[in-house]
Structures are given as C-alpha cells and as structure tokens.
The first five atom37 places (N, CA, C, CB, O) and aatype in JSON, in Angstrom:
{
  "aatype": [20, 20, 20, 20, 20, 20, 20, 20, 20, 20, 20, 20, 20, 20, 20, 20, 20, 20, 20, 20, 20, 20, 20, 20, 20, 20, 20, 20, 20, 20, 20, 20, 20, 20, 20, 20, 20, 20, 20, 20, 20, 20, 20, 20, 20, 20, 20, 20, 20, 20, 20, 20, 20, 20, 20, 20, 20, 20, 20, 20, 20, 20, 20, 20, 20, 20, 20, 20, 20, 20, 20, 20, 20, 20, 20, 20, 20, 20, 20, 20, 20, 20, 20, 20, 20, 20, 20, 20, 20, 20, 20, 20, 20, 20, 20, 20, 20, 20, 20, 20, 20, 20, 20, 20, 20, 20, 20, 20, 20, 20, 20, 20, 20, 20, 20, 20, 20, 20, 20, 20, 20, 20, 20, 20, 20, 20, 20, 20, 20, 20, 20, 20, 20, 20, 20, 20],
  "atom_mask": [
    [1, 1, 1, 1, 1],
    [1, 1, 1, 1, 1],
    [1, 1, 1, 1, 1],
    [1, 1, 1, 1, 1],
    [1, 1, 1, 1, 1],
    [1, 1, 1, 1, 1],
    [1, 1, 1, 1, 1],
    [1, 1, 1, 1, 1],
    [1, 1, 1, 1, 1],
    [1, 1, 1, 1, 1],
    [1, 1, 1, 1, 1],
    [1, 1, 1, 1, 1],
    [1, 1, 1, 1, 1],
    [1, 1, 1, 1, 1],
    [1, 1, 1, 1, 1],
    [1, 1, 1, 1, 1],
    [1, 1, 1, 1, 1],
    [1, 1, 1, 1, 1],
    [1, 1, 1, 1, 1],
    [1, 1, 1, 1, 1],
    [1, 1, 1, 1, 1],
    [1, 1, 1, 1, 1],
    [1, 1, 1, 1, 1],
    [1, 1, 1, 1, 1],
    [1, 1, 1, 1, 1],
    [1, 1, 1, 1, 1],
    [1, 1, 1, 1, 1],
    [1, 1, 1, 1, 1],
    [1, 1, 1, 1, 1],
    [1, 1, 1, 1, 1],
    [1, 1, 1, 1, 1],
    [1, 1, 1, 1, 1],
    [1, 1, 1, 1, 1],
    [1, 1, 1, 1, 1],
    [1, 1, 1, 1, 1],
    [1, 1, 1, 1, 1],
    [1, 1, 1, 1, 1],
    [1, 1, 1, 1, 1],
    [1, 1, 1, 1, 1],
    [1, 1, 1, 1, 1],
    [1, 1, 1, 1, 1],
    [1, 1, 1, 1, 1],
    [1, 1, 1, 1, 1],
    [1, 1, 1, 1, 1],
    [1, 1, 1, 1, 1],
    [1, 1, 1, 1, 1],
    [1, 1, 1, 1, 1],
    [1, 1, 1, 1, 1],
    [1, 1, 1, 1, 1],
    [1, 1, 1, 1, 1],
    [1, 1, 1, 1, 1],
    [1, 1, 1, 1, 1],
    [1, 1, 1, 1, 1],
    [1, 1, 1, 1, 1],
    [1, 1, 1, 1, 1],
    [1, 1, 1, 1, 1],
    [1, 1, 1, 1, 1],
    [1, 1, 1, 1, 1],
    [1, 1, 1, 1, 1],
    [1, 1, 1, 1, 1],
    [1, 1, 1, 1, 1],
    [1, 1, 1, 1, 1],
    [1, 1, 1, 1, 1],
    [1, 1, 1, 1, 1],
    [1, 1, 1, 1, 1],
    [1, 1, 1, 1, 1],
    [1, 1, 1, 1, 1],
    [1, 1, 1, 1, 1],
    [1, 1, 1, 1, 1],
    [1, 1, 1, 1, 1],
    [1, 1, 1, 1, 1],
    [1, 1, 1, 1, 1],
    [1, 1, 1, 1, 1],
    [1, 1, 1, 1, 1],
    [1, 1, 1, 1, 1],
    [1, 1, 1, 1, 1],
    [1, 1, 1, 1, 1],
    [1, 1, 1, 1, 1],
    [1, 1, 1, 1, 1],
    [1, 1, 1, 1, 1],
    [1, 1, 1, 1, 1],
    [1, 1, 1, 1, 1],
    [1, 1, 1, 1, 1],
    [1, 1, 1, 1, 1],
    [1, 1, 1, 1, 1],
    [1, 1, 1, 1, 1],
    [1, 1, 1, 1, 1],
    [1, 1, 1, 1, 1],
    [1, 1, 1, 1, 1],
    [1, 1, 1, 1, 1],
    [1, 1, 1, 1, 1],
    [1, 1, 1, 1, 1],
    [1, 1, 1, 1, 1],
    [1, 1, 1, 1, 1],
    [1, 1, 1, 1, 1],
    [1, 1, 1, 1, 1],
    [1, 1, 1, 1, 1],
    [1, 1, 1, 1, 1],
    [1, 1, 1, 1, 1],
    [1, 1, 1, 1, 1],
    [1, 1, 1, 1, 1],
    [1, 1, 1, 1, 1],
    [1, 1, 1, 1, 1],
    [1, 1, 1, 1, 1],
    [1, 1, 1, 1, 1],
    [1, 1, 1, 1, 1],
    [1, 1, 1, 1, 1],
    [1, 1, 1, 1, 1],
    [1, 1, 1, 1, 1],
    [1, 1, 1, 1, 1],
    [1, 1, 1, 1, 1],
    [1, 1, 1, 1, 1],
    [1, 1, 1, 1, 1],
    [1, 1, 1, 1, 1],
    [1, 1, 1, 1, 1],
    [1, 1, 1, 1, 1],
    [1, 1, 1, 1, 1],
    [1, 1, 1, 1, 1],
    [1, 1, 1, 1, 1],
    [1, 1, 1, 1, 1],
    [1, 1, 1, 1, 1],
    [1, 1, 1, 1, 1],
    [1, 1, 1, 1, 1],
    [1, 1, 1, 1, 1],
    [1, 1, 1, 1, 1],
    [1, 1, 1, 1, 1],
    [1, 1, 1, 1, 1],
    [1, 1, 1, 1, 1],
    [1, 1, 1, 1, 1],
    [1, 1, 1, 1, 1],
    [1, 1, 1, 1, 1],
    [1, 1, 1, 1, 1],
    [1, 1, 1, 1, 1],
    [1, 1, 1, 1, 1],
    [1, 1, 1, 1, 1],
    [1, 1, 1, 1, 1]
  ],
  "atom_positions": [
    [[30.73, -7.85, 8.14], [31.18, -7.25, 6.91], [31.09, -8.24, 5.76], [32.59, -6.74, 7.07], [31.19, -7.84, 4.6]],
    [[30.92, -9.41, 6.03], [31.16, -10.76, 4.78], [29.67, -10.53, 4.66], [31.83, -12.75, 5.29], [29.51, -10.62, 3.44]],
    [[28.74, -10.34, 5.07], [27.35, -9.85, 4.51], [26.78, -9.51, 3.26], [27.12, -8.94, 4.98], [26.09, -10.06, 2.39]],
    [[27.63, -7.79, 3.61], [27.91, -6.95, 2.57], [28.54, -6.98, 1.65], [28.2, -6.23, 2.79], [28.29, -6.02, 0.91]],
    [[29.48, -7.8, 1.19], [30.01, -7.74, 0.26], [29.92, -9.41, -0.03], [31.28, -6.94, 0.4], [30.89, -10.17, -0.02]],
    [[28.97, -9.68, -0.21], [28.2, -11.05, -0.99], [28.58, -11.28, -2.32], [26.58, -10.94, -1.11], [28.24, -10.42, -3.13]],
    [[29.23, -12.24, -2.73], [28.95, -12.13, -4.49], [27.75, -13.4, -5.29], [30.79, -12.48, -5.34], [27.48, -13.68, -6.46]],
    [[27.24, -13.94, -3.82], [25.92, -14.66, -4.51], [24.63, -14.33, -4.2], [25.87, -16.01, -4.25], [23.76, -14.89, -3.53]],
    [[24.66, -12.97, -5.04], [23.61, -11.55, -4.55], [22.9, -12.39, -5.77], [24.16, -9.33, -4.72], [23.73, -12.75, -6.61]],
    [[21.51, -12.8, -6.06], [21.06, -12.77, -7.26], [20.1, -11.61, -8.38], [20.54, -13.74, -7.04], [19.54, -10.53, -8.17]],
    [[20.19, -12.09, -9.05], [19.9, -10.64, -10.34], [18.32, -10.4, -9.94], [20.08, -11.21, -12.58], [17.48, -11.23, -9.6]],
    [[18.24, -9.13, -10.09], [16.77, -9.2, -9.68], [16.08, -9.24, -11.24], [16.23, -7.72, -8.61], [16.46, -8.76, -12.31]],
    [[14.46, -10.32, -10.73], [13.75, -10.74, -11.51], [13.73, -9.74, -12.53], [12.66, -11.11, -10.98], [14.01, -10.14, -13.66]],
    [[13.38, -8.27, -12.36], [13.09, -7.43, -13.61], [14.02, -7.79, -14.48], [13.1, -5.92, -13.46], [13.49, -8.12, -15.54]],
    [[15.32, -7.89, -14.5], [16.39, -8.4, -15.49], [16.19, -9.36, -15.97], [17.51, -8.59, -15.13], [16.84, -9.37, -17.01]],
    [[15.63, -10.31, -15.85], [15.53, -11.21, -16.21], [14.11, -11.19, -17.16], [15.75, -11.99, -15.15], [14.34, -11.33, -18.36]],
    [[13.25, -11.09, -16.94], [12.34, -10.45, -17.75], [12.15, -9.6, -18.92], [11.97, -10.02, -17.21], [11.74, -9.91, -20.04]],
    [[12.55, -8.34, -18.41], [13.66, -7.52, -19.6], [14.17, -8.1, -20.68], [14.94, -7.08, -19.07], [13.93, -7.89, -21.86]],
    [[15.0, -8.96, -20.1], [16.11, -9.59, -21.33], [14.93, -10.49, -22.38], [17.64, -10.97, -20.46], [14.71, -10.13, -23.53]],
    [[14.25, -11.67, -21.77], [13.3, -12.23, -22.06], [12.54, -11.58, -22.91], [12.79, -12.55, -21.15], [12.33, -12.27, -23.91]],
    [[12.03, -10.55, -22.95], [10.88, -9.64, -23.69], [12.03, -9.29, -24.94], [10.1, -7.97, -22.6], [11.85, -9.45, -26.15]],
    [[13.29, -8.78, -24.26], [14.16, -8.39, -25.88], [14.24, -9.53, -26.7], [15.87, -7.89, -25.77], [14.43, -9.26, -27.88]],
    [[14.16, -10.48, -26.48], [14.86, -11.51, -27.17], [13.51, -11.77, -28.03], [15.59, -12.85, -26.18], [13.6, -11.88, -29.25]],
    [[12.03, -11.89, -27.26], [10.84, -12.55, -27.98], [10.96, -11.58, -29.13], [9.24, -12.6, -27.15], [11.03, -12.02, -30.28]],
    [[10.99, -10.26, -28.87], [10.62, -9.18, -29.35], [11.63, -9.21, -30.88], [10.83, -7.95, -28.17], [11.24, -8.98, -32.02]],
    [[12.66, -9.49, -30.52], [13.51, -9.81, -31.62], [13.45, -11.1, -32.62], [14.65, -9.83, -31.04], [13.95, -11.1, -33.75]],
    [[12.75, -12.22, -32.01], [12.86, -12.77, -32.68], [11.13, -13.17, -33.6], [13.72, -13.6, -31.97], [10.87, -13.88, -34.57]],
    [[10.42, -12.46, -32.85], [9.03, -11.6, -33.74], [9.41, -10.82, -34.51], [8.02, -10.71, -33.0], [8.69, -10.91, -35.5]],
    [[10.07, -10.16, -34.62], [10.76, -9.09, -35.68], [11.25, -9.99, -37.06], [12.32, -8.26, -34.85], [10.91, -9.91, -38.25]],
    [[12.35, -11.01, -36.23], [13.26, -11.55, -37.3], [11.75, -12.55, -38.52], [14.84, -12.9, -36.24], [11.64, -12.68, -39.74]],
    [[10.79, -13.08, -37.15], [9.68, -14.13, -38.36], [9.11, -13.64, -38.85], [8.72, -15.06, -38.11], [8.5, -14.28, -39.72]],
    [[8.81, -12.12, -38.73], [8.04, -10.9, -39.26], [8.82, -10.63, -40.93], [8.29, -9.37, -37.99], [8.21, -10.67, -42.0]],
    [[9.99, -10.41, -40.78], [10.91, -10.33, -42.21], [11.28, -11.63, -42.67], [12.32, -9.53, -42.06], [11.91, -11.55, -43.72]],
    [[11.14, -12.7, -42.29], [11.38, -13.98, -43.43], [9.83, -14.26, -43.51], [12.48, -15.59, -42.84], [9.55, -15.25, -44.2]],
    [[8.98, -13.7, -43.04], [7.76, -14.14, -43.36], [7.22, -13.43, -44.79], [6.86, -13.86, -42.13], [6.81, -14.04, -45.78]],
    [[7.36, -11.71, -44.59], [7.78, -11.06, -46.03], [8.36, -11.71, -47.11], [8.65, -10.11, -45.88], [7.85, -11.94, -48.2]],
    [[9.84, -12.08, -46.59], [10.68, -12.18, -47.88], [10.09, -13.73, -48.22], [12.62, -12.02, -47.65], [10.46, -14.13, -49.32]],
    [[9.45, -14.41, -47.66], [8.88, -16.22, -48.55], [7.99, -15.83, -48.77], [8.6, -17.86, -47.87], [7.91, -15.86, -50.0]],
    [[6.51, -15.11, -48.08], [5.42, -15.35, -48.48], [4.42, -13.88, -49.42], [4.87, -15.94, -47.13], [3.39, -13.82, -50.09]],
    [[5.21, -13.12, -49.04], [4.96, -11.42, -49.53], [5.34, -11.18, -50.77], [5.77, -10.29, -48.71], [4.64, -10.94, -51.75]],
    [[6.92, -11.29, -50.66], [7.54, -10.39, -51.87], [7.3, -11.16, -52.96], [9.13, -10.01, -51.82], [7.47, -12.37, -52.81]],
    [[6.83, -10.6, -54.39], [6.83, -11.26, -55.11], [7.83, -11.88, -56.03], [6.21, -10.88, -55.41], [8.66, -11.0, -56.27]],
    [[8.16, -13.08, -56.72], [9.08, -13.6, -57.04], [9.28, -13.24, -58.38], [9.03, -14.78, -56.75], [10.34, -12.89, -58.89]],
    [[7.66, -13.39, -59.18], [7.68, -13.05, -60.54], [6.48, -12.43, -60.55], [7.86, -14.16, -61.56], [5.64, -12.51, -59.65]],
    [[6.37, -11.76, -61.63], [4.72, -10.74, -62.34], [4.85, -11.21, -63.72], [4.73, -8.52, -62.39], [5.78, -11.36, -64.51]],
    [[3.74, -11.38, -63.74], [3.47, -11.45, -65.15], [1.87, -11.64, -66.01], [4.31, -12.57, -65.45], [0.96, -11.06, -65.41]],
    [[1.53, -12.18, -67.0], [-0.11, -12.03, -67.79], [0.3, -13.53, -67.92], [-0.56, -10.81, -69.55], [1.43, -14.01, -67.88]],
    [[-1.16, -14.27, -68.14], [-1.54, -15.54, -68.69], [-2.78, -15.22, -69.02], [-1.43, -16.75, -67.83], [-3.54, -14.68, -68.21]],
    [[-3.23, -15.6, -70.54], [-3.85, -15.58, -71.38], [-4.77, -16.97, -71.89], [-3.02, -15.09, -72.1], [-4.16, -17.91, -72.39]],
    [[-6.03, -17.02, -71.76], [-6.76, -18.45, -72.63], [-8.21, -18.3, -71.88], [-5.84, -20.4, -72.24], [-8.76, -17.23, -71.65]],
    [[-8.74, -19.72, -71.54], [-10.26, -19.11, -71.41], [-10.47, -20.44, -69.7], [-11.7, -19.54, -73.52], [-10.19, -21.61, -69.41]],
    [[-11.12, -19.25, -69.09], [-11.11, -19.53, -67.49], [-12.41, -20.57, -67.56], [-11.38, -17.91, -66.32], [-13.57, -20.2, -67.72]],
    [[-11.99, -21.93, -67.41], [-12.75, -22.92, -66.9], [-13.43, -23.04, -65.5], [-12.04, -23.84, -67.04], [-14.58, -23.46, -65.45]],
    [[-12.61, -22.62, -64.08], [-13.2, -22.78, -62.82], [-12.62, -21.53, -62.02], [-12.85, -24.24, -62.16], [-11.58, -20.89, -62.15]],
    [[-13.72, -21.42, -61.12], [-13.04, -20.46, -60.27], [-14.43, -20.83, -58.61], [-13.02, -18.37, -61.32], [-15.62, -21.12, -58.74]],
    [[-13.82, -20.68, -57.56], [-14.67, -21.69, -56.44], [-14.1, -20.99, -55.66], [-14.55, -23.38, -56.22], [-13.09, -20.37, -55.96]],
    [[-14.74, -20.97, -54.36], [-14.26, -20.89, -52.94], [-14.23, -22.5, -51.98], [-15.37, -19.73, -52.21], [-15.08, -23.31, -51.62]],
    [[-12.79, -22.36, -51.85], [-12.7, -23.83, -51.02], [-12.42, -23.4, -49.35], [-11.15, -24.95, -51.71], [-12.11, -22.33, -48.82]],
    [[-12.67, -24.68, -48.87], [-11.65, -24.39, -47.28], [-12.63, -24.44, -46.15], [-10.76, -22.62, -47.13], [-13.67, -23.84, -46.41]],
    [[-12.57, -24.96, -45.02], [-13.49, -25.31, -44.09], [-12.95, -24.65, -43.04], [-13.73, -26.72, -43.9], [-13.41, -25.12, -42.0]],
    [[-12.12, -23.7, -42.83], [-11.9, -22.57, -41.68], [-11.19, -21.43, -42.64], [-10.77, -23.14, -40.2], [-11.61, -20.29, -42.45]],
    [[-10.17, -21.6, -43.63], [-10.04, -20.55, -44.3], [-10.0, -20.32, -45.49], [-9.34, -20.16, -44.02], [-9.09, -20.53, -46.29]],
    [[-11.37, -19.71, -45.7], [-11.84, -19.41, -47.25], [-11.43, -19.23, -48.15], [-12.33, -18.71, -47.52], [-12.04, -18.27, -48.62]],
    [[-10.47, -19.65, -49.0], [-9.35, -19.16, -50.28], [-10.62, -19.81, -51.64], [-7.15, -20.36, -50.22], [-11.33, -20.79, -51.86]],
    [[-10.19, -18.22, -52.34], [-10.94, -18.26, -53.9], [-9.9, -18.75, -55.1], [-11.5, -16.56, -54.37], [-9.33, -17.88, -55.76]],
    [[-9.62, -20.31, -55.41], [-9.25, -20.64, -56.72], [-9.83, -20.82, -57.71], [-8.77, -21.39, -56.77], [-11.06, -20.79, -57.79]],
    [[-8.85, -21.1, -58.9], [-9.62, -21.34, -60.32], [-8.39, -22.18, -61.2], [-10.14, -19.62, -61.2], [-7.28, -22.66, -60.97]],
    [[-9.16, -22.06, -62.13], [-8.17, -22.91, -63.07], [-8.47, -22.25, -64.33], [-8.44, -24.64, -63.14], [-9.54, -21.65, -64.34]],
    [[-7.63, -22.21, -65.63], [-8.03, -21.46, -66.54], [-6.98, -22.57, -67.48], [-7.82, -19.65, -66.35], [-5.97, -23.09, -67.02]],
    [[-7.63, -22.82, -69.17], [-7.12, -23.57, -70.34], [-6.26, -22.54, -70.94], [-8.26, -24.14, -71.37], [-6.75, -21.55, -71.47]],
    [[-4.95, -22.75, -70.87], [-3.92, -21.71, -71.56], [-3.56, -22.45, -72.94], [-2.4, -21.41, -70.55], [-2.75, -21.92, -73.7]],
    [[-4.28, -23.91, -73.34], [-3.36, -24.43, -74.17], [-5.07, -24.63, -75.33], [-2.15, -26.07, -73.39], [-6.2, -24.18, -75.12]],
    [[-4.46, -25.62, -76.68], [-6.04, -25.65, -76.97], [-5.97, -25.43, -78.36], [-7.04, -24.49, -76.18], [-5.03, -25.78, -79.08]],
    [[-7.17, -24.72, -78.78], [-7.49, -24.48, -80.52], [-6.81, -23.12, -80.7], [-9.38, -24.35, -81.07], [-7.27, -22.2, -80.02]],
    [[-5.6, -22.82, -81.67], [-5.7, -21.73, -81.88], [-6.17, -20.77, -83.13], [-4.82, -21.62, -81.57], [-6.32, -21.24, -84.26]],
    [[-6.36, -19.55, -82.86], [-7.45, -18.51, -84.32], [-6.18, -18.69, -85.32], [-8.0, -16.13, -83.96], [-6.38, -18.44, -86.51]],
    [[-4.9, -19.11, -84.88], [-3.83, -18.56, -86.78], [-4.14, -19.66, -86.72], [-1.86, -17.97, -87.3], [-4.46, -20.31, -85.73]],
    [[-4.07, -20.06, -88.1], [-4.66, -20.98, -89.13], [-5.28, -22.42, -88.37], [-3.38, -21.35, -90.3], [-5.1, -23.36, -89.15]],
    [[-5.8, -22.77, -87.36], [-6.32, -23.95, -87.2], [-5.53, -24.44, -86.47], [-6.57, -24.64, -88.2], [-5.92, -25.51, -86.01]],
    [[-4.18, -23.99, -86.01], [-3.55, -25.28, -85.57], [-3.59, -25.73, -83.72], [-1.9, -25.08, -86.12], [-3.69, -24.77, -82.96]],
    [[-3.53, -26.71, -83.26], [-3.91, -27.23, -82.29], [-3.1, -27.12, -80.92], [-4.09, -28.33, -82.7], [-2.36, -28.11, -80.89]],
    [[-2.95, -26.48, -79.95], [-2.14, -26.42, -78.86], [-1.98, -27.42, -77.9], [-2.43, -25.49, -78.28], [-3.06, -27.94, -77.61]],
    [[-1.1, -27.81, -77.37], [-1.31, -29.08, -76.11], [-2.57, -27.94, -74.72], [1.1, -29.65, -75.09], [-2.56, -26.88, -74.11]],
    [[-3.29, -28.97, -74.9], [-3.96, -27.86, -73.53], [-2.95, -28.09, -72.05], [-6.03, -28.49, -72.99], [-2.47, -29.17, -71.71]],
    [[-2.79, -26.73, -71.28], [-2.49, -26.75, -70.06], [-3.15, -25.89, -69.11], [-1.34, -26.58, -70.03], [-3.5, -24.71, -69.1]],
    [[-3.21, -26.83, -68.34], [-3.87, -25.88, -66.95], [-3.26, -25.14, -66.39], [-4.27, -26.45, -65.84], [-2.23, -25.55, -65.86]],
    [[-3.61, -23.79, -66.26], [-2.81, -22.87, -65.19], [-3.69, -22.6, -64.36], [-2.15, -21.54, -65.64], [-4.78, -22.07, -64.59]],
    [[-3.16, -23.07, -63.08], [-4.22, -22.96, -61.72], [-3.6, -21.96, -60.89], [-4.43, -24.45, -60.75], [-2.4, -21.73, -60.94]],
    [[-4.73, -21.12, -59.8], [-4.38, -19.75, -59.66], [-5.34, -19.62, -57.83], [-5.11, -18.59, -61.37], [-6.25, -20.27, -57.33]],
    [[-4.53, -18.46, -57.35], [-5.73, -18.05, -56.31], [-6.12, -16.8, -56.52], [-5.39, -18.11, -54.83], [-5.78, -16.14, -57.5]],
    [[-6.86, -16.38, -55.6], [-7.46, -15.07, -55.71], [-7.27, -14.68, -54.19], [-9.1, -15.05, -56.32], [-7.95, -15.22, -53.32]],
    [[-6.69, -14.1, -54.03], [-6.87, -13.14, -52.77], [-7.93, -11.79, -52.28], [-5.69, -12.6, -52.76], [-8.03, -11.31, -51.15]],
    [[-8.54, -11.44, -53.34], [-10.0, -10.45, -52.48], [-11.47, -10.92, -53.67], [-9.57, -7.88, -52.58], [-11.74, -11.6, -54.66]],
    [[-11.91, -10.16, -52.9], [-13.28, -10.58, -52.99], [-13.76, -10.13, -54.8], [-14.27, -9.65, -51.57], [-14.21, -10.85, -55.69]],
    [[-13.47, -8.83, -54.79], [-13.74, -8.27, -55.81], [-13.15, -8.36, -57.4], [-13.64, -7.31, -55.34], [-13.54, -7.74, -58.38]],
    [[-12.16, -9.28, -57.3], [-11.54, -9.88, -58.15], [-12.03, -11.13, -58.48], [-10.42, -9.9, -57.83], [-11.97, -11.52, -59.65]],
    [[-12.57, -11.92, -57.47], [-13.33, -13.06, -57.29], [-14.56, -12.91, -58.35], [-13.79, -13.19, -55.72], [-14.77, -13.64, -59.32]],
    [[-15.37, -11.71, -57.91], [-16.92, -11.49, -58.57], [-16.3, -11.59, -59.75], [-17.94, -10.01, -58.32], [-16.61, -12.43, -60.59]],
    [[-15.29, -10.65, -59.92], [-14.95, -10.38, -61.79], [-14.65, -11.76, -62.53], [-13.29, -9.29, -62.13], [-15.11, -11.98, -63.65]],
    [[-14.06, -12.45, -62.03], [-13.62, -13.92, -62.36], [-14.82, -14.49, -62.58], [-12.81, -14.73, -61.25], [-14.91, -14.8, -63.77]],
    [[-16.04, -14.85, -61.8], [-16.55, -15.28, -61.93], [-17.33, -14.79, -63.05], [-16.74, -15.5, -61.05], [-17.47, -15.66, -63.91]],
    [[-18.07, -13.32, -63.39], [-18.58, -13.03, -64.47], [-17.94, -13.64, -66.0], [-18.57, -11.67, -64.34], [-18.46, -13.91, -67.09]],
    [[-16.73, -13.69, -65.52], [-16.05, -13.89, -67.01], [-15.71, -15.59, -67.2], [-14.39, -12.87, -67.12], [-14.75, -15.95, -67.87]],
    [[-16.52, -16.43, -66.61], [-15.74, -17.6, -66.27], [-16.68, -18.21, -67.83], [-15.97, -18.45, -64.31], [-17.84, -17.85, -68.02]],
    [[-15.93, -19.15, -68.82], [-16.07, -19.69, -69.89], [-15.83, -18.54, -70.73], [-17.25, -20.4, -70.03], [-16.61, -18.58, -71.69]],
    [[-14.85, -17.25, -70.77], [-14.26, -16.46, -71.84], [-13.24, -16.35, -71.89], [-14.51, -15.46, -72.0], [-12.67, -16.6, -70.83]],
    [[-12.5, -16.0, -72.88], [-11.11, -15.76, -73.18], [-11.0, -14.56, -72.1], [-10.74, -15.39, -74.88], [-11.89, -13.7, -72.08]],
    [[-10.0, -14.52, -71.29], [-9.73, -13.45, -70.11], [-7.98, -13.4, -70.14], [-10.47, -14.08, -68.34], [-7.4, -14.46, -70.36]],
    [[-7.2, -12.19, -69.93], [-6.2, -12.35, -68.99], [-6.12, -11.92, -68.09], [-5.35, -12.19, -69.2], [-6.7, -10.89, -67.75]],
    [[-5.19, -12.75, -67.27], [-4.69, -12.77, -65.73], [-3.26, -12.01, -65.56], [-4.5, -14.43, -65.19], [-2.22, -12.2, -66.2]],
    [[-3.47, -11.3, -64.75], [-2.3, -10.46, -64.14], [-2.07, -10.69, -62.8], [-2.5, -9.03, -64.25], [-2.64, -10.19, -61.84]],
    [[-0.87, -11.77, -62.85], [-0.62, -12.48, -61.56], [0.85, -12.03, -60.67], [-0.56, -14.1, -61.97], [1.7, -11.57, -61.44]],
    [[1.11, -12.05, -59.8], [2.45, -12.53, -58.99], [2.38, -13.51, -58.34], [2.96, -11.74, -58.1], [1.35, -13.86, -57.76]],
    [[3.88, -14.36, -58.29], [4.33, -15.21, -57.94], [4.59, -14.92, -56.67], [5.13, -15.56, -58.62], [4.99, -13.84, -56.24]],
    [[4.4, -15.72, -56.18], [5.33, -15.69, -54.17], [6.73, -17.25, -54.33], [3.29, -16.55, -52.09], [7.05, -18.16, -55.09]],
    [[7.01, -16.82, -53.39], [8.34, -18.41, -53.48], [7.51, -19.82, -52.63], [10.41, -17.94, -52.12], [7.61, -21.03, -52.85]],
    [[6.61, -18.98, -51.47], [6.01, -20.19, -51.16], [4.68, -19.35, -50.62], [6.92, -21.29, -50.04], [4.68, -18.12, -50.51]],
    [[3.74, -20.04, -50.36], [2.76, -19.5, -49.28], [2.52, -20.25, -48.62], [1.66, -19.02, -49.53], [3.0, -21.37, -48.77]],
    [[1.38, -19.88, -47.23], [0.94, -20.6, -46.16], [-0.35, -21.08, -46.26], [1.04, -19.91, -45.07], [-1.05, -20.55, -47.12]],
    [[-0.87, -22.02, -45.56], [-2.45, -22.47, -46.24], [-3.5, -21.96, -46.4], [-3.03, -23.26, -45.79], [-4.41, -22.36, -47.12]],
    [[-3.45, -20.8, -45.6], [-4.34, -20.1, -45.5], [-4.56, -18.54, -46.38], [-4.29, -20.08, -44.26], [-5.45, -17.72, -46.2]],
    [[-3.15, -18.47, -47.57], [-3.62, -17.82, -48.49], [-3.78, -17.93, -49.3], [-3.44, -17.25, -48.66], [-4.01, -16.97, -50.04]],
    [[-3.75, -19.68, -49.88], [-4.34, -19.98, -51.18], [-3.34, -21.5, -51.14], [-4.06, -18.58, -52.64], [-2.62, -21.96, -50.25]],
    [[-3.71, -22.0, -52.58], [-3.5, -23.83, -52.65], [-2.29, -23.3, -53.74], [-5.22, -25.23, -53.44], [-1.37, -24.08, -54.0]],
    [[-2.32, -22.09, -54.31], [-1.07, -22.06, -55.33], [-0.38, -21.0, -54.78], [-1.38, -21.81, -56.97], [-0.74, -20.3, -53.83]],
    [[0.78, -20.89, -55.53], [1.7, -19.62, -55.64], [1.07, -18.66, -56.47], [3.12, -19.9, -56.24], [1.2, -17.54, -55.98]],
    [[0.61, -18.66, -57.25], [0.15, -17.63, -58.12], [-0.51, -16.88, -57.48], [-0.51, -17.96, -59.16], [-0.86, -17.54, -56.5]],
    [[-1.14, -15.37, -57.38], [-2.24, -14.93, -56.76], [-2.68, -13.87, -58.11], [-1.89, -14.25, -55.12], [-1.94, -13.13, -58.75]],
    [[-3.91, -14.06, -58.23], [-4.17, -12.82, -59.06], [-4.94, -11.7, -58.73], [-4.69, -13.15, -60.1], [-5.91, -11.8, -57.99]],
    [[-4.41, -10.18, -59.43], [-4.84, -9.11, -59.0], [-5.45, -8.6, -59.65], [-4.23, -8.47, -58.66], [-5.97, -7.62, -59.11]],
    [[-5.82, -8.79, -61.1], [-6.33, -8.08, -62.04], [-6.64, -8.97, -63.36], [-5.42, -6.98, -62.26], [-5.75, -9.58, -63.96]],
    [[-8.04, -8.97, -63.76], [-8.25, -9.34, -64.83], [-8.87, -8.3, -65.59], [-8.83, -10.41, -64.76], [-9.43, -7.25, -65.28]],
    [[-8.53, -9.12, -67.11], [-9.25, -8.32, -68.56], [-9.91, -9.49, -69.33], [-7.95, -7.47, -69.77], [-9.55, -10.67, -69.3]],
    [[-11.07, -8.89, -70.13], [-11.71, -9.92, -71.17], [-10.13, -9.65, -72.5], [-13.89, -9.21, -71.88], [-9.34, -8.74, -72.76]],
    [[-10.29, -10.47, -72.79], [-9.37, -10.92, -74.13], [-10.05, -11.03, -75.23], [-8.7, -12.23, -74.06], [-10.81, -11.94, -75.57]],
    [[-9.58, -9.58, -76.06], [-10.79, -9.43, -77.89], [-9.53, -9.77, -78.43], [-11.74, -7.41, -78.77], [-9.4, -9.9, -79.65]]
  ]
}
C-alpha cells in the first residue's frame, strides 16, 4: 500500500514543457510590445525644409538608404545669412529613395517621424522619412 500512495511521484514531462512554451511565448509577446513602443511608435512628426546635399545606400549586410540635407545657409528675405546645419535622415523604402535622389541639390521638404531609438538595421538615425516635396 506505501507504493500507492507515493508522494515522490514526479510531474510528467508534458508539464513541464507546457509551462516552458507559456513562459517563451510570453515573454515573445512582452519583446514584441517594447520593441513597438522604442522602435515603432513614433515620438515626433514633423517637415524640415532646405536643400538635400546626400542621399546613399550604406551597409554590408543591411542596406539602409541615408542622406543629409543643409537646413541652415543663405536666406531669399533680404540677404541675410543662416548658421548652416545638417539634418541627417534615413529612408526606409525604396521609392522614397528614387524620389530623394531625383531631387538631390534642390530645395525639398521632408516629412519625417521620429522613433525614441532604433536598431541597426533600420537606419544610422532616428529620423525616418516618408514623404517628400520640391520646395517653390
């Protein structure tokens, strides 16, 4: 009868497994939503305005399209002179890329969002841009 009523019966493996899979599963979930909220959601939107000096594809396994564009400089009201600054940028698709490039040495704006951080492989800045215009 001391057989049967064992209490160092051990758990069978499926339980243990089970639990294992909930936990990965959960905590794929949890890097899935802080991966959103740092590298997805955007932080800020906004336009930058002046005339696009570079725009390149860098990267020796993952291809990210940057540029750089002069926001600072000569301005048209009366002559007077701006500190030049660089605003450097990525591009995330292709077709935004071509457009950049057609327009590269013109007055253009950029319609960007901010991220809080990114990973290397979607660009060298925070900025990403989605949309450009020539600037009359």
């Amino acid at each position: 009868m001391s057989d049967v009523v064992s209490g160092n019966a051990a758990p069978p493996k499926k339980s243990k497994l089970k639990k294992f899979l909930v936990i990965f599963l959960l905590a794929l979930i949890a890097a899935c939503v802080i991966y959103y909220f740092i590298c997805g959601m955007a932080y800020s939107r906004g336009t930058r305005s002046g005339i696009l000096t570079k725009v390149s594809e860098k990267g020796y396994v993952f291809k990210t399209y940057e540029g750089e564009m002069n926001v600072g400089g000569f301005s048209d009201l009366g002559g007077t002179i701006m500190p030049a600054s660089i605003f450097k940028f990525s591009v995330t698709d292709k077709a935004t890329y071509d457009l950049l490039e057609k327009a590269q040495g013109h007055k253009v704006v950029l319609h960007y969002r901010q991220v809080m951080k990114n990973f290397f492989w979607q660009g060298e800045t925070d900025y990403f841009i989605y949309d450009v215009s020539e600037f009359h």
